[in-house]
C-alpha positions as CSV (number, residue, x, y, z in Angstrom):
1,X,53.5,62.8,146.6
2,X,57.2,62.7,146.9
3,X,59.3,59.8,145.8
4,X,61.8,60.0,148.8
5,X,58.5,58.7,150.8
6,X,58.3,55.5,152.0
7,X,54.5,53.6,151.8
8,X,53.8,50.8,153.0
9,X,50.3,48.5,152.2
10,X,48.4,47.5,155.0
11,X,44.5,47.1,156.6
12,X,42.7,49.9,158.0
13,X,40.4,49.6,160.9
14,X,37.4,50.6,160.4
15,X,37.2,54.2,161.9
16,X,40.3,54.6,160.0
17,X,39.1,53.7,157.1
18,X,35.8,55.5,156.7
19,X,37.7,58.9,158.0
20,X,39.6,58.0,154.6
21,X,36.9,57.6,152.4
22,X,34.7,60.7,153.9
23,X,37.8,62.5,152.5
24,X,39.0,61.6,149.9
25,X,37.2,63.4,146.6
26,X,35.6,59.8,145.1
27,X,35.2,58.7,148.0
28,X,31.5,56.9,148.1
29,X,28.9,54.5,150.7
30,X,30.0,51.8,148.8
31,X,33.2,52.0,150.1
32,X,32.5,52.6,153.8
33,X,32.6,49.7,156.1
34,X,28.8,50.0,157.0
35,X,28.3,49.1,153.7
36,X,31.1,46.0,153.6
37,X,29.4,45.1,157.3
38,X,25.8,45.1,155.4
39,X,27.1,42.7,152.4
40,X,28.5,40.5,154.7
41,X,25.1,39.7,156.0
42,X,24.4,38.4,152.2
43,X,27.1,36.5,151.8
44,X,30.3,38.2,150.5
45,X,33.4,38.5,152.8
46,X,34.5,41.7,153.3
47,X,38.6,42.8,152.6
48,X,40.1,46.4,152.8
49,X,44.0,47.3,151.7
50,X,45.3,50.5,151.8
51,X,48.6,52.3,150.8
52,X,50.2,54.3,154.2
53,X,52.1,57.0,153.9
54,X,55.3,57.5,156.5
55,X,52.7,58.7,159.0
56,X,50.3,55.7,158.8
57,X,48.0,57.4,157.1
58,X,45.7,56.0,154.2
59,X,46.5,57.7,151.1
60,X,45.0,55.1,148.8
61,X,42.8,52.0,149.2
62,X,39.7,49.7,148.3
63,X,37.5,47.9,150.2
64,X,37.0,44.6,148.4
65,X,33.8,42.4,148.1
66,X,34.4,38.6,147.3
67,X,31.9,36.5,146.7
68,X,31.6,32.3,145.7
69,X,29.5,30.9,142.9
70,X,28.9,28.0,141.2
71,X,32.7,27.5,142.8
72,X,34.8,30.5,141.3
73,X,35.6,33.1,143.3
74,X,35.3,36.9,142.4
75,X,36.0,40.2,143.8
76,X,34.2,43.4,143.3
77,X,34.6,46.9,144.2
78,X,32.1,48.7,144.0
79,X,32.7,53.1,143.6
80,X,36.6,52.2,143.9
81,X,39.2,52.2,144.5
82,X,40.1,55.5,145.7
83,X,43.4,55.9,144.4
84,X,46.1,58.7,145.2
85,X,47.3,60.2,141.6
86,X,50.1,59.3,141.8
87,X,51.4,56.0,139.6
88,X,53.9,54.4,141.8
89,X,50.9,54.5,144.9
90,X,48.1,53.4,142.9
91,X,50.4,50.5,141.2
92,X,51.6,49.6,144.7
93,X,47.7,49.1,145.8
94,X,46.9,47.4,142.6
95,X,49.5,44.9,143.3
96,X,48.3,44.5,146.7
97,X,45.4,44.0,145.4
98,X,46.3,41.6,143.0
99,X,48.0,39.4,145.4
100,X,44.6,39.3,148.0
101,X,42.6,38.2,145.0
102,X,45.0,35.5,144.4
103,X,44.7,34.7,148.2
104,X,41.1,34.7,148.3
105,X,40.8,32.2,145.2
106,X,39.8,35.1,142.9
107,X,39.2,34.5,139.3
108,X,38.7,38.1,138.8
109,X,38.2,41.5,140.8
110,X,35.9,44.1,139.0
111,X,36.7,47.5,139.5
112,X,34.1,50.8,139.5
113,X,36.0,53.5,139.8
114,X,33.6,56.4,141.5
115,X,34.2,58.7,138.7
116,X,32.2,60.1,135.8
117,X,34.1,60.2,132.2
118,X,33.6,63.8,131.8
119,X,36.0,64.8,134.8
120,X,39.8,65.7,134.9
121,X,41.3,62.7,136.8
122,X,39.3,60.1,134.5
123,X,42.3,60.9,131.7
124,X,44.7,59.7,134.1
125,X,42.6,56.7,135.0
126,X,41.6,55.5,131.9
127,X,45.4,56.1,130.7
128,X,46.4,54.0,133.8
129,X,43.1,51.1,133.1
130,X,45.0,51.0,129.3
131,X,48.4,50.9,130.4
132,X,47.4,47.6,132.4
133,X,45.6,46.4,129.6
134,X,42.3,46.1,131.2
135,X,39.0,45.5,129.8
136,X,36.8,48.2,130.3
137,X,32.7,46.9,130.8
138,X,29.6,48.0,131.4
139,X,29.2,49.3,135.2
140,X,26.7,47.5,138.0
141,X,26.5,50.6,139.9
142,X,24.3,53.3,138.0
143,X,26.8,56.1,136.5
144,X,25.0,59.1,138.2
145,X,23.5,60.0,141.8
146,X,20.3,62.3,142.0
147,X,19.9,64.0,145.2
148,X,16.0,65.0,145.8
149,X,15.6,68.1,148.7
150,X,13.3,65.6,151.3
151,X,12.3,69.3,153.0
152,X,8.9,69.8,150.8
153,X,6.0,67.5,151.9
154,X,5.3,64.5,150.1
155,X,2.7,65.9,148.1
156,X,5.0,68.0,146.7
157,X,7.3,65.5,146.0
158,X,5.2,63.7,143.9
159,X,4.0,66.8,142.1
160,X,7.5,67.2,141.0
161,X,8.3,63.9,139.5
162,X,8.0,63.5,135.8
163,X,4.6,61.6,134.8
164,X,6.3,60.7,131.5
C-alpha cells in the first residue's frame, strides 16, 4: 500500500464505517454498526478504530464489543478485524487496538477473523496471529454460512431439508 503513505488511526462514523465493511472482501454483519447498535441493547458497549489512509479513508479496522462480568472486562470481535494486508497497517490497528482494550479495562480482546483456513490470505494471517504469539481457540461464531434460495414455497423448503 505504499510506505511513503501516511495513516493515521481514528473512529469512523457509522455510514463511514459500514461503506467500509460492505467492501472490503471479509467484510461481515457482525461487523456493521446495526449489529454493534443491536448488542448494545444487551449490554456490551460498542467501540470502532480504524486505520485512514492520506484521504481519510478506512483501509483497515474492527468494531470492538466489550463486555463486564463477574468484574473483568473483555473485548470481542466477532468476523474481524478487517485488516488491509499489509504488516505495518494491520500492526498499527492492532496497537490501536491494544491501547482501547487497556482503556476500556480489558483483560483480553478475542479476535474472529472472518476467514475460512482453506483461503490464500489465511497464510498471511495465521503467520501474523504466530508472529504475535497469540493463542489460537476455538471460534463462537460458526466457521461456515449456508445461504438457502427463500424463492421456493415453504413446502418446498422443507422437502429439501435433510430428515437425517
Amino acid at each position: 500500500m505504499g510506505t511513503g503513505m501516511r495513516w493515521f488511526i481514528g473512529i469512523p462514523d457509522q455510514v463511514q464505517w459500514d461503506a467500509f465493511v460492505a467492501a472490503h472482501p471479509h467484510g461481515n454483519l457482525l461487523q456493521a454498526s446495526p449489529w454493534g447498535r443491536l448488542k448494545e441493547q444487551f449490554g456490551w458497549h460498542c467501540r470502532r478504530l480504524a486505520v485512514f489512509d492520506s484521504m481519510g479513508t478506512p483501509v483497515a479496522g474492527c468494531q470492538v464489543l466489550f463486555r463486564r462480568a463477574y468484574g473483568l472486562a473483555f473485548g470481542y470481535v466477532p468476523r474481524g478485524p478487517l485488516l488491509a494486508g499489509d504488516p505495518a497497517i494491520d500492526d498499527r490497528l492492532i496497537r490501536a487496538l491494544r491501547w482501547l482494550g487497556w482503556r476500556m479495562a480489558a483483560v483480553l480482546i478475542r479476535l474472529e477473523p472472518n476467514v475460512l483456513l482453506d483461503e490464500p490470505h489465511a497464510t498471511t494471517l495465521m503467520d501474523w496471529v504466530h508472529r504475535h504469539r497469540w493463542p489460537i481457540a476455538e471460534t463462537i461464531q460458526p466457521r461456515s454460512t449456508i445461504l438457502v434460495d427463500l424463492q421456493p414455497t415453504e413446502e418446498a423448503l422443507f422437502a429439501a431439508c435433510s430428515k437425517g
